[in-house]
C-alpha positions as CSV (number, residue, x, y, z in Angstrom):
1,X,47.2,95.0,61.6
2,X,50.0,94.4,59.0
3,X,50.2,96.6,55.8
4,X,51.6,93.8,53.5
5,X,48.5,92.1,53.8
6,X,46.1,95.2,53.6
7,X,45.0,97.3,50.5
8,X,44.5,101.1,50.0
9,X,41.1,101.3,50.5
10,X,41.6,99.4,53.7
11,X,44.0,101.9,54.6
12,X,42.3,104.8,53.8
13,X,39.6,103.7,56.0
14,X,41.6,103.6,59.0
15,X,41.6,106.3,62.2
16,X,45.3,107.8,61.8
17,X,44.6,109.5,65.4
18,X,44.1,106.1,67.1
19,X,47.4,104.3,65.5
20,X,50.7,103.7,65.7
21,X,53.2,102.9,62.7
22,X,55.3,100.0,63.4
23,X,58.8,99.6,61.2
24,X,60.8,96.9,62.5
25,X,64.5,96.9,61.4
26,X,66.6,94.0,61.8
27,X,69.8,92.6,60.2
28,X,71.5,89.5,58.5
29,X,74.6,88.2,59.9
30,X,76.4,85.9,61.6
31,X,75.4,84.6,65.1
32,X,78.3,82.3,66.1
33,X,78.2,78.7,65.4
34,X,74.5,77.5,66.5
35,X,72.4,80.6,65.3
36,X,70.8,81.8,62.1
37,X,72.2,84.6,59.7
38,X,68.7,85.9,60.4
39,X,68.3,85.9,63.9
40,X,67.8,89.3,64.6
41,X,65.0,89.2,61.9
42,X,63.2,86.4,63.1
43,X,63.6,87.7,66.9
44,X,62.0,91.3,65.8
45,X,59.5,90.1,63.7
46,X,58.4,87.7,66.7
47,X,58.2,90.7,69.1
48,X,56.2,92.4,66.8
49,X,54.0,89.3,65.8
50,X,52.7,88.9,69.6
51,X,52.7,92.9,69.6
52,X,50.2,92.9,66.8
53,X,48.4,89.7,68.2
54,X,48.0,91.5,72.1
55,X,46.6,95.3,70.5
56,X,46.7,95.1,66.6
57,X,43.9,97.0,66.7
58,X,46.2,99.9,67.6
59,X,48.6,99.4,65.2
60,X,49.9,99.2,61.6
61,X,53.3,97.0,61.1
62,X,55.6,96.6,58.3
63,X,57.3,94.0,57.8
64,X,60.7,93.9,59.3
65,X,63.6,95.7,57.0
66,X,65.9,92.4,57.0
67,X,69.2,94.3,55.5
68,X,70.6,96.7,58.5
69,X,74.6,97.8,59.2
70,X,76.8,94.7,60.0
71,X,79.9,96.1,58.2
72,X,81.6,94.8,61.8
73,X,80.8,91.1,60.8
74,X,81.7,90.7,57.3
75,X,84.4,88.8,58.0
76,X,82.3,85.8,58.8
77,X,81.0,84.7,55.2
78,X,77.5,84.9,54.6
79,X,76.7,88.0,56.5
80,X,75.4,90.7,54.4
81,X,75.6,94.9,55.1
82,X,74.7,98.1,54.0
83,X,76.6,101.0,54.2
84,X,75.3,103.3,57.2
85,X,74.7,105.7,54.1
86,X,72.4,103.0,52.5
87,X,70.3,102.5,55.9
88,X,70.0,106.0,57.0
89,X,68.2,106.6,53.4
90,X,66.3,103.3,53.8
91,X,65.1,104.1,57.4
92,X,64.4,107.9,56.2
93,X,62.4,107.0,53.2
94,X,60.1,104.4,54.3
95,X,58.8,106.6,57.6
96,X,58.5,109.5,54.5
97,X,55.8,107.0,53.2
98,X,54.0,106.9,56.2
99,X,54.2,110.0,57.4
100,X,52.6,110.6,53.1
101,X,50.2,108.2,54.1
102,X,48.9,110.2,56.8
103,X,50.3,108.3,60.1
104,X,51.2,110.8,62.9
105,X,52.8,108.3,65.1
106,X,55.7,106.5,64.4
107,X,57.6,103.7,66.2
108,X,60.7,102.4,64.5
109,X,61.4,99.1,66.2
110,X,65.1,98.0,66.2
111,X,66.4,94.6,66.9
112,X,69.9,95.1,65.8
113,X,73.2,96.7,68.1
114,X,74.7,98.0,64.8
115,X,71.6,99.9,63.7
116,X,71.9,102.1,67.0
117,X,74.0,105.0,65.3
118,X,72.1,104.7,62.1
119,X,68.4,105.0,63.2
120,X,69.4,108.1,65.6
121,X,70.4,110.1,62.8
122,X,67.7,108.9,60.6
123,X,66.0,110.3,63.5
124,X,67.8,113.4,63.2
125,X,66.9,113.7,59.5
126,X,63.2,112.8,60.3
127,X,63.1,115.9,62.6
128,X,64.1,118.3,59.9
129,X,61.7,117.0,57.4
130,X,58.7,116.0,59.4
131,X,58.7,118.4,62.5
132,X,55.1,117.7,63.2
133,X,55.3,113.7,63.1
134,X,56.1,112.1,66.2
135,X,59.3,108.9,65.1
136,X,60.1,107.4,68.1
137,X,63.3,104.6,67.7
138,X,63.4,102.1,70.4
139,X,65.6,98.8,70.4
140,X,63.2,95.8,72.2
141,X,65.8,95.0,74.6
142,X,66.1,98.2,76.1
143,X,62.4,98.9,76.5
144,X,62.8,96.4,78.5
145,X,66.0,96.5,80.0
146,X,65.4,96.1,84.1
147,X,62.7,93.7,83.5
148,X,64.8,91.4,81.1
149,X,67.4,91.5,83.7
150,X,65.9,90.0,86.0
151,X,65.9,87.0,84.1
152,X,69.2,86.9,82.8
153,X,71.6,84.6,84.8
154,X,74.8,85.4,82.8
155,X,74.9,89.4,83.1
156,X,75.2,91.9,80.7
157,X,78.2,90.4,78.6
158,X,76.7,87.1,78.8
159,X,73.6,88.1,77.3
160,X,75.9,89.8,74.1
161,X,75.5,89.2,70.6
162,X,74.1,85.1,69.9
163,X,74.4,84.9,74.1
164,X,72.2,84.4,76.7
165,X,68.9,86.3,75.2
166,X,69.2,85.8,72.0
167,X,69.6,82.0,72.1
168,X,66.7,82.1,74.4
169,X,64.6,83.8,72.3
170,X,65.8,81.7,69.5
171,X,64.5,78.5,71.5
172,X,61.0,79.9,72.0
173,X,60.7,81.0,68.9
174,X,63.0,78.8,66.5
175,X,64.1,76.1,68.3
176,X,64.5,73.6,65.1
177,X,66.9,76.6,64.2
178,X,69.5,76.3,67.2
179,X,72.2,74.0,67.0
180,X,72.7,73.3,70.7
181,X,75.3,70.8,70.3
182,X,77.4,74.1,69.6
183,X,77.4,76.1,72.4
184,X,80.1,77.8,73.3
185,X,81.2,81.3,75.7
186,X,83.1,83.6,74.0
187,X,84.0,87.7,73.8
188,X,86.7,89.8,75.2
189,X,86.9,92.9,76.6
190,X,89.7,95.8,77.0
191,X,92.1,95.6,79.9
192,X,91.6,99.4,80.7
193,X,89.6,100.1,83.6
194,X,88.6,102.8,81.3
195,X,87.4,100.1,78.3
196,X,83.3,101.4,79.6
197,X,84.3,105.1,79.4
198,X,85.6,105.3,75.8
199,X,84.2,104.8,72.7
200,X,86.5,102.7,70.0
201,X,84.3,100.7,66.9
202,X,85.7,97.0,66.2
203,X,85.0,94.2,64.4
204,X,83.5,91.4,65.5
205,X,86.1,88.8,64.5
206,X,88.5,91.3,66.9
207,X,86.8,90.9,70.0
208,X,85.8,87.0,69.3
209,X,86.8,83.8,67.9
210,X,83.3,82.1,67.1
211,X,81.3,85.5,66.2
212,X,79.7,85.0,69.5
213,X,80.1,88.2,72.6
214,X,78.2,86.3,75.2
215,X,77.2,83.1,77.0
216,X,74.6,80.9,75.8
217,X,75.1,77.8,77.4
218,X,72.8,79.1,79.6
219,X,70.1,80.1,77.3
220,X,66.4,78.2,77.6
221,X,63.0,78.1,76.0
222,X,61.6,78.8,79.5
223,X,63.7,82.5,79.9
224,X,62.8,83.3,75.8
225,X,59.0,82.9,76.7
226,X,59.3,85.1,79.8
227,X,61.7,87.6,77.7
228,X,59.0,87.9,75.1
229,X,56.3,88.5,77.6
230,X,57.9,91.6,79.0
231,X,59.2,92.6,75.9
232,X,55.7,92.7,74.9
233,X,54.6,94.0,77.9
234,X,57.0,97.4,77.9
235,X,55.9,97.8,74.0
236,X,52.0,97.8,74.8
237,X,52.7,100.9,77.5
238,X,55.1,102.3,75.1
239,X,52.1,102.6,72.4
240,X,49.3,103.7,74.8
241,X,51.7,106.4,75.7
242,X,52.2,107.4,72.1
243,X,48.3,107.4,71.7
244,X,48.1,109.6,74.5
245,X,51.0,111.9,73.3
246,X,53.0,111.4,76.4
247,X,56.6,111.4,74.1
C-alpha cells in the first residue's frame, strides 16, 4: 500500500499490528557520465515498488525522500545536498508522523552511501523520543550483501558508486536512462595497506576523475533483474521478521 495515494479514513481503518512503515531515502547527485542525477531515487523507489507489489498487504510506503547528504559530490554541477543537520531533522520528523499515526514498526530504507552516518543518528534520536517504536535502518544492498555478491563479476570496488550494480539496476529498470556509449572504470584507493583500517571523509572529485568509484562496463539488464530479485527477496524476510518482533 502507498500513503500518497491513500486518505485518512483509509488509514485509520488499517491493523497497525500487522504493518510495517516503509520510508525510502535516496539522494540526487551525480553518477558519472552515463547515469542519472537521480539514480539512487529511481533504484530505491524500484526496490520498494516490487516490495509493495510481492506483500503490500503488509506494508505502508512513502514515497522516497529524493534530497539526502551528497555534500562529497558537489563539485560535479547539478548535484544537490543537504546539510547532515537538515537530513537528520528530515529523517527524525517524518518517522515522528508515523510513529503519531499509530505505526509500531518502522523500516527506514536507504539507497544512498552518504546517508549511512545520518540515518544512524537519526536512529539515535528516534530511540530517545520513541523508546517503545521499533525504527529499523537498512541500506538494500547490504540486506542483501552475500547474495548480491554472488552475482557481481567486478568485486566490491567494481560494484562502487555508478559501477557494476548500480548500472545494472539502472538497465532493468531505466535502461532509456543509461548512456552506454559512456562507460568508463574509474576510482582510486590509498596506497596504505592500512587505507581499510582508517577512517578519512573525501570528496568524490578526490578519489575520481568521471564521478564514477567502480566498473560498469560490466554491468547488464540480466544481473539488475537477478539483483532486484534478491534484494526483494532479503526485504520480504526482513518484514516478516519485524511482524513477528524478532529485531
Amino acid at each position: 500500500m502507498k500513503l500518497g495515494e491513500m486518505n485518512w479514513p483509509d488509514v485509520a481503518d488499517l491493523d497497525r499490528d500487522r504493518i510495517v512503515a516503509v520510508f525510502p531515502i535516496a539522494s540526487f547527485e551525480q553518477h558519472g557520465h552515463h547515469l542519472p542525477f537521480l539514480t539512487d531515487t529511481m533504484e530505491t523507489t524500484g526496490v520498494v515498488d516490487r516490495l509493495d507489489a510481492r506483500i503490500g498487504d503488509r506494508l505502508l510506503c512513502l514515497p522516497t525522500q529524493w534530497l539526502g547528504y551528497s555534500f562529497h559530490h558537489m563539485r560535479f554541477g547539478g548535484s544537490l545536498t543537504a546539510t547532515a543537520e537538515t537530513h537528520i531533522r528530515m529523517i527524525v520528523e517524518t518517522v515522528d508522523g508515523l510513529v503519531q499515526a499509530g505505526f509500531p514498526r518502522i523500516l527506514i530504507l536507504n539507497g544512498h552511501g552518504g546517508n549511512q552516518a545520518d540515518l544512524k543518528v537519526a536512529q539515535q534520536n528516534l530511540k530517545e523520543k520513541h523508546d517503545g517504536t521499533c525504527v529499523l535502518g537498512a541500506s538494500w544492498w547490504e540486506i542483501a550483501a552475500e547474495e548480491l555478491d554472488a552475482i557481481k563479476e567486478a568485486g566490491p570496488t567494481g560494484s562502487g558508486h555508478a559501477g557494476e550494480m548500480e548500472t545494472s539496476l539502472m538497465l532493468a529498470l531505466h535502461p532509456d536512462l543509461v548512456r552506454t556509449d559512456r562507460l568508463q572504470a574509474d576510482g582510486w584507493s590509498p596506497e596504505s595497506p592500512h587505507g581499510a583500517r582508517v577512517q578519512r571523509f573525501r570528496r568524490i572529485d578526490e578519489q575520481t576523475e568521471s564521478g564514477v568509484y567502480g566498473n560498469p562496463t560490466v554491468g547488464s539488464a540480466e544481473k539488475g533483474k537477478r539483483m532486484l530479485e534478491v534484494v526483494i527477496d532479503s526485504l520480504v524476510e526482513v518484514v516478516d521478521d519485524m511482524l513477528a518482533d524478532r529485531f
